[in-house]
LUMVOTOR-642977 format. One record per residue (C-alpha): z, x, y. Coordinates in steps of 0.2 Angstrom, whole numbers, padded with zeros to 4 digits. Example, Ala and Ser with C-alpha at 12.3 -4.5 7.8 and 13.67 -1.06 7.14 Angstrom:
<pts>
+-------+-------+-------+
:    zz :    xx :    yy :
+-------+-------+-------+
:  0039 :  0062 : -0022 :
:  0036 :  0068 : -0005 :
+-------+-------+-------+
</pts>
This chain:
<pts>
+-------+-------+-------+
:    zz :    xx :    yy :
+-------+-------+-------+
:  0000 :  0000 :  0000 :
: -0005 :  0008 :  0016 :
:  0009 :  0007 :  0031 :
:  0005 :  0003 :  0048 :
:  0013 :  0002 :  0064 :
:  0009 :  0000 :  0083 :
:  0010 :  0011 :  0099 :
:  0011 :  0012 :  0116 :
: -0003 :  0001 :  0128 :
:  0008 : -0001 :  0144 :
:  0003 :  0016 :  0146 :
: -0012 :  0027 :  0142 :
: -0002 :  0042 :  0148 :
:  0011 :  0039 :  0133 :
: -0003 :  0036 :  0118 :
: -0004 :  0056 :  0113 :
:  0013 :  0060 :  0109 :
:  0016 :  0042 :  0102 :
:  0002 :  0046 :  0090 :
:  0004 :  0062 :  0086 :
:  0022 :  0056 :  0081 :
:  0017 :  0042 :  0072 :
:  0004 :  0055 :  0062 :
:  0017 :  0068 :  0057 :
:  0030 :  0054 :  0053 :
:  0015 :  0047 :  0037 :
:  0009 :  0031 :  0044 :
: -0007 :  0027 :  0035 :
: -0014 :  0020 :  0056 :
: -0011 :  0014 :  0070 :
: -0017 : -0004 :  0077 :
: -0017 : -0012 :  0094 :
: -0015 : -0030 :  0102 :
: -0025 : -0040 :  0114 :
: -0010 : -0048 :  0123 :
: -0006 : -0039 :  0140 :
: -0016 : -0023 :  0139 :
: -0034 : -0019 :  0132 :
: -0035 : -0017 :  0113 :
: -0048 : -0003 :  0114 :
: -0043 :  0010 :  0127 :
: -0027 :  0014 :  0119 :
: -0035 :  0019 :  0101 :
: -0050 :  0029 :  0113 :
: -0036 :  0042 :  0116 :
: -0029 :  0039 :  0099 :
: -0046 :  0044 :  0092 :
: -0045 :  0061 :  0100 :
: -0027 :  0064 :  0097 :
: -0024 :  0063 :  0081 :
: -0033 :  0069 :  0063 :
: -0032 :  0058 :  0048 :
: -0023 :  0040 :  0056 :
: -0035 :  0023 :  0054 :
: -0038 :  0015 :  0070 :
: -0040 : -0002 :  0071 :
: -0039 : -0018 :  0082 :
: -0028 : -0031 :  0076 :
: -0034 : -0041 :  0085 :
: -0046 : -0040 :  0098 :
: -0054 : -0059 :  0104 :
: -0072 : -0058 :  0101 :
: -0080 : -0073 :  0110 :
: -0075 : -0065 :  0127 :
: -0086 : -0051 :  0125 :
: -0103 : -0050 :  0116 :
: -0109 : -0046 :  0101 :
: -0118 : -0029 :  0109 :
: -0102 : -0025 :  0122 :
: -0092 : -0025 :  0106 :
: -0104 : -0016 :  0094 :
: -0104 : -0001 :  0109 :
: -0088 :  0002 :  0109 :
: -0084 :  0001 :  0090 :
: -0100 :  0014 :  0088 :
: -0091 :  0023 :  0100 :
: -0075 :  0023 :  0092 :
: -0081 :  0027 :  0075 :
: -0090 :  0044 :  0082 :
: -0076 :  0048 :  0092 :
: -0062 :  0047 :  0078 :
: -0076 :  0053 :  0063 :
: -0075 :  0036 :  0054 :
: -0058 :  0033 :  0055 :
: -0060 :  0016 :  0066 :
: -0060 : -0003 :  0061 :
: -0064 : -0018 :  0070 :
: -0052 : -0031 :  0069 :
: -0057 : -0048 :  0079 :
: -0053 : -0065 :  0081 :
: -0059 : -0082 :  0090 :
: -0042 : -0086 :  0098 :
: -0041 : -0104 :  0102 :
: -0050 : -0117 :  0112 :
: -0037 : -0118 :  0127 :
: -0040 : -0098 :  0130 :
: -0056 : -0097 :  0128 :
: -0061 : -0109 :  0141 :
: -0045 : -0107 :  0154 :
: -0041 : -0088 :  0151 :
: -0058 : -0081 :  0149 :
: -0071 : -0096 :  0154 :
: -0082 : -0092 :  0139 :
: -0089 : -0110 :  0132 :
: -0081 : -0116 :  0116 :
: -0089 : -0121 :  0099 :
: -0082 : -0121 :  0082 :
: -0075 : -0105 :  0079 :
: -0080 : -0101 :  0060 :
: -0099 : -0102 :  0060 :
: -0099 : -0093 :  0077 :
: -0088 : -0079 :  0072 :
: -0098 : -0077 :  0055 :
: -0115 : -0075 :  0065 :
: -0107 : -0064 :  0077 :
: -0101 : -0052 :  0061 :
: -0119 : -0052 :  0058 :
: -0126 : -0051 :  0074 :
: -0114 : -0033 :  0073 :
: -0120 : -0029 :  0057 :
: -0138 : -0031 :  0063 :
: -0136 : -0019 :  0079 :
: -0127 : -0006 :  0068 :
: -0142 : -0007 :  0058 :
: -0155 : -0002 :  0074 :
: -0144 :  0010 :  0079 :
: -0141 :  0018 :  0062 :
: -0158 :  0019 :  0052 :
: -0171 :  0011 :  0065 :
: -0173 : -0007 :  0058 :
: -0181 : -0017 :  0070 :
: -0169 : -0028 :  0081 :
: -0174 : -0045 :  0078 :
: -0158 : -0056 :  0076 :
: -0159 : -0073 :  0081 :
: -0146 : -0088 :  0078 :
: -0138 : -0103 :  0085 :
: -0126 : -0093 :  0094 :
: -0135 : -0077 :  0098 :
: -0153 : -0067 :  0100 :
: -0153 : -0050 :  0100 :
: -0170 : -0043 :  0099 :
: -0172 : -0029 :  0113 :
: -0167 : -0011 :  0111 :
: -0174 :  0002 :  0119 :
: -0172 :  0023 :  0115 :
: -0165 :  0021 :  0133 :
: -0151 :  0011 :  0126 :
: -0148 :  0016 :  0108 :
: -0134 :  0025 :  0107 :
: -0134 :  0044 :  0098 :
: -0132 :  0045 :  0079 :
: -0114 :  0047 :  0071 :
: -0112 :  0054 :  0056 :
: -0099 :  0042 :  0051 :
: -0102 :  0024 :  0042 :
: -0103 :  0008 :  0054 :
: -0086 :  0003 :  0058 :
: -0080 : -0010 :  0044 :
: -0077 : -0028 :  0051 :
: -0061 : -0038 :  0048 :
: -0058 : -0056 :  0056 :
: -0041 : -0066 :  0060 :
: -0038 : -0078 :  0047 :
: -0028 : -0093 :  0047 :
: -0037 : -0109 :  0041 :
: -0049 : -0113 :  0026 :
: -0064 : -0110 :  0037 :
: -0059 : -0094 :  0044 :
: -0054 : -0087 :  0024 :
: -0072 : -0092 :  0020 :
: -0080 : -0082 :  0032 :
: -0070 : -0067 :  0030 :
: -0071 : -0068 :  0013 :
: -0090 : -0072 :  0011 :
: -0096 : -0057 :  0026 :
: -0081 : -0046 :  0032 :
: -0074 : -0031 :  0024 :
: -0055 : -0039 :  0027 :
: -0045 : -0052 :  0032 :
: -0030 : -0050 :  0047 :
: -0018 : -0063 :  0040 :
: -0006 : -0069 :  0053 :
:  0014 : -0068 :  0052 :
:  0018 : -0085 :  0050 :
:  0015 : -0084 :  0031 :
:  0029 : -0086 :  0016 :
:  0025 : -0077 : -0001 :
:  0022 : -0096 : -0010 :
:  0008 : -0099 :  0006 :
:  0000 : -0083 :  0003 :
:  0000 : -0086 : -0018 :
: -0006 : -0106 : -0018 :
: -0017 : -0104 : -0001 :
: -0022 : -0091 :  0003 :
: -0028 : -0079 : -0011 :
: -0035 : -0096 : -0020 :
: -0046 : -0096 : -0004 :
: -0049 : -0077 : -0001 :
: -0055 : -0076 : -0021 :
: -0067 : -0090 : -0020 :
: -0076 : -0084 : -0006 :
: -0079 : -0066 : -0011 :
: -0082 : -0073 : -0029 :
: -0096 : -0083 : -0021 :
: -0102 : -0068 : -0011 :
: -0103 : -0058 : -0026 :
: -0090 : -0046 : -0019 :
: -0079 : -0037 : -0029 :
: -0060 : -0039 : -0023 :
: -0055 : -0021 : -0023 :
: -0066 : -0017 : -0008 :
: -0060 : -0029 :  0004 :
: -0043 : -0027 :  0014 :
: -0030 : -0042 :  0016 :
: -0019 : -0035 :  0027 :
:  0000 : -0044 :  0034 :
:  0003 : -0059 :  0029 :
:  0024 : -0058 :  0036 :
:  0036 : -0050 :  0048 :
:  0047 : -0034 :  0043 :
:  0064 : -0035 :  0048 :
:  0071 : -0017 :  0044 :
:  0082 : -0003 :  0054 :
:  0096 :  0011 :  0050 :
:  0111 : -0002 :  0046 :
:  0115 : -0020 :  0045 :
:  0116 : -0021 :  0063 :
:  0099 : -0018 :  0067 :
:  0093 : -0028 :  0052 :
:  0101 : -0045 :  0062 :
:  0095 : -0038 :  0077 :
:  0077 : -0039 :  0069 :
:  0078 : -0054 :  0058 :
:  0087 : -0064 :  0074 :
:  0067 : -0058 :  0082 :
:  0058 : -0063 :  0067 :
:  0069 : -0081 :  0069 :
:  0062 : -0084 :  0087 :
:  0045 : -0079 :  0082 :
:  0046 : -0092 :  0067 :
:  0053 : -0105 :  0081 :
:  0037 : -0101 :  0093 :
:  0025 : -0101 :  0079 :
:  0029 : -0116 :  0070 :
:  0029 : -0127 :  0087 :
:  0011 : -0128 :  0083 :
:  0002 : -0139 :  0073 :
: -0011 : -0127 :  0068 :
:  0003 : -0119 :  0056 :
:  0011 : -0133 :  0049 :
:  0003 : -0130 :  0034 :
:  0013 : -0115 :  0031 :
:  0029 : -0127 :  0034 :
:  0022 : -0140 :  0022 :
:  0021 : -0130 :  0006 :
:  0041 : -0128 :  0009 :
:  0044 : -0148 :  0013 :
:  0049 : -0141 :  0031 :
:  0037 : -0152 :  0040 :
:  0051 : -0163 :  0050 :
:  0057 : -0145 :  0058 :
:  0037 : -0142 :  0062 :
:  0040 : -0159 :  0074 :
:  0056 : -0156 :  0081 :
:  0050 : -0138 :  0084 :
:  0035 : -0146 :  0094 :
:  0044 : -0158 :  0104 :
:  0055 : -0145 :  0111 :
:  0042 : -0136 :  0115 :
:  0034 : -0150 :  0124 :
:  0048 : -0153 :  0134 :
:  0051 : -0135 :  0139 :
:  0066 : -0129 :  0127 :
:  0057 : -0112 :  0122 :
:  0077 : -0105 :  0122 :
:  0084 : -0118 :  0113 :
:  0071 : -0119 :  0098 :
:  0077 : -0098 :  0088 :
:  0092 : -0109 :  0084 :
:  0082 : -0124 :  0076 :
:  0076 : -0112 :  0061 :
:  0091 : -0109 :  0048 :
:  0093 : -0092 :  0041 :
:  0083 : -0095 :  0025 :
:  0070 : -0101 :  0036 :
:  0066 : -0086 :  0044 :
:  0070 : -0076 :  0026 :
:  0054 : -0086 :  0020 :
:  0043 : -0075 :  0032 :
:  0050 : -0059 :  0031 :
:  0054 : -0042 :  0019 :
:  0071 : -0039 :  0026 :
:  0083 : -0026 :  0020 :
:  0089 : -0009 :  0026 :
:  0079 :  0007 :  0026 :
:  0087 :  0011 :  0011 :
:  0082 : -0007 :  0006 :
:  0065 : -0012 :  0013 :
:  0053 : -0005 : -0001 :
:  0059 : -0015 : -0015 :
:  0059 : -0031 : -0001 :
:  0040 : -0026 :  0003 :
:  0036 : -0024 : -0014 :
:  0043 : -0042 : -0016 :
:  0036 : -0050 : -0001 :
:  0020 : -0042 : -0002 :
:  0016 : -0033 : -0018 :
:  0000 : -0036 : -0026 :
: -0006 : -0049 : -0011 :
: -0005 : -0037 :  0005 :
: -0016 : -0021 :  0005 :
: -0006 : -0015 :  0020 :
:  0008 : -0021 :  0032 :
:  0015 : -0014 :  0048 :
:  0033 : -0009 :  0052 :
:  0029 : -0018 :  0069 :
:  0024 : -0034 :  0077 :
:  0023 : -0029 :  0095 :
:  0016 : -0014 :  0104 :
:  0033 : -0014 :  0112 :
:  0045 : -0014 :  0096 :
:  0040 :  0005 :  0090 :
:  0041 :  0008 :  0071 :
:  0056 :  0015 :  0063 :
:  0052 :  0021 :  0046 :
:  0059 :  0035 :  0041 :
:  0048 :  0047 :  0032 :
:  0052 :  0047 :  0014 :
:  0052 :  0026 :  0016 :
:  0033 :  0026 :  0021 :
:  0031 :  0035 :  0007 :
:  0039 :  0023 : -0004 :
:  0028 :  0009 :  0004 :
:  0012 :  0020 :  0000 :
:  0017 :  0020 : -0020 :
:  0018 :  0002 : -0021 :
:  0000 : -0004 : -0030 :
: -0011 : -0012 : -0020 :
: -0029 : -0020 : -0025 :
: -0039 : -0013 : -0010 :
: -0046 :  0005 : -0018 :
: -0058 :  0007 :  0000 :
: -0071 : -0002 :  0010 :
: -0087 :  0000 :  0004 :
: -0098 :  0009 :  0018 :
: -0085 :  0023 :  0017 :
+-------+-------+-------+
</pts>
């Protein structure tokens, strides 16, 4: 299982000695937000300050940037760090698209597959010459000049993984993307009788062997030195199952546990502006359900249960502001539990 954590994006002055840290601690990569802060500029001077850490977005929104912005910067990325980059995007939902970016709004799963493709098809140009002549219901790229074209890397295309919460979205990323991002707000019983069921059938339909596509999260990790710091982190995961499960587009999550009357309770607060009040709505075996919690002396065999043989890779952090704690020889323990994902297949 590979082990993950975030750094730094408040500042690009702190990324080089937070990821050179993060290196020499073992982390298998670092990956970066779009909440406050640009997802990409962060991992540009990770890219050039460290040697062996994967990069990744986790996520960046897709639909407020094209197809070609996007392909330019991952191509740029993946030369930079000598394949070491992956893209990770998402649609983000209806009310940001239109009021935070002003980008029109259509259903989210056929647009983000063609724009996985419309990716794919530039990559292509740039890579080995193939004429540029995509055209779909969302976008038409078909101009590409040597003016334009961007230098050759040596290094594969960046591989593509998507956001994946609901039926449509599993589809997709099982049927065209090299990995799905699964969010947080999963139990172990939601990931086992949803979302691998899904995951499976669209790569078996696909023709995709499961060993090469990455499921990555899937829960929070509530760990730290002592007992203390483990309350600390659970009492965090509690408010972000509060937040979470105010909105309906999780409920299913809540439903496999019979916890759909804390689903409504949790909205109407949140309608009525109790956001502080809501952490103490969700009972201690509540907030359990969605995370590996235990000590640093604890947390492999938690991860193991939580996440083993589902999860190719979790991260010690939810937040670019709560830095991972892992101790060295912990990671390592992590890395030994047995994953499916073996590598992605352009590599």
């Amino acid at each position: 299982m590979r082990v993950m954590t975030t750094m730094p994006q408040n500042d690009l002055n702190l990324v080089a000695d937070a990821v050179r840290d993060i290196e020499a601690r073992g982390y298998d990569g670092v990956t970066t937000l779009e909440n406050r802060h640009n997802p990409f500029l962060p991992l540009a001077v990770a890219a050039t300050s460290s040697q062996r850490l994967q990069l990744a977005t986790g996520i960046a929104i897709a639909f407020a940037r094209s197809p070609m912005t996007l392909a330019n910067i991952g191509w740029d990325l993946q030369g930079a760090s000598h394949g070491r980059f992956v893209l990770g995007i998402g649609s983000q939902v209806k009310g940001h698209n239109e009021r935070r970016f002003s980008v029109p709004w259509s259903p989210p799963a056929p647009r983000l597959r063609e724009y996985v493709q419309a990716l794919r098809a530039i990559w292509r140009n740039w890579k080995t010459g193939e004429e540029l002549a995509f055209e779909g219901e969302h976008y038409r790229f078909t101009l590409m000049t040597p003016n334009f074209t961007p230098e050759p890397i040596a290094a594969p295309a960046p591989p593509v993984t998507i956001a994946a919460v609901g039926p449509a979205m599993m589809k997709v990323a099982g049927e065209v993307c090299d990995g799905a991002r699964l969010h947080a707000f999963c139990t172990r019983k939601y990931l086992e009788e949803v979302v691998v069921p899904r995951l499976e059938a669209a790569l078996a339909k696909a023709g995709r062997p499961r060993q090469s596509f990455e499921i990555s999260g899937g829960g929070f990790i509530a760990t730290g030195a002592d007992d203390e710091a483990v309350a600390k982190m659970l009492e965090w995961v509690r408010m972000r199952v509060g937040f979470y499960g105010s909105t309906r587009a999780y409920w299913p999550v809540f439903e496999q546990h019979g916890l759909e009357d804390l689903g409504q309770k949790l909205n109407h607060m949140s309608k009525t502006g109790q956001w502080a009040e809501m952490t103490a709505e969700v009972p201690d075996d509540v907030a359990r359900l969605f995370a590996a919690v235990g000590r640093h002396d604890q947390i492999a065999e938690a991860i193991a249960e939580r996440f083993g043989g589902i999860s190719d890779a979790i991260s010690d952090s939810a937040s670019s502001e709560l830095a991972g704690t892992l101790p060295p020889e912990v990671i390592q323990d992590i890395q030994r539990i047995p994953c499916p994902f073996q590598g992605f297949a352009g590599a």
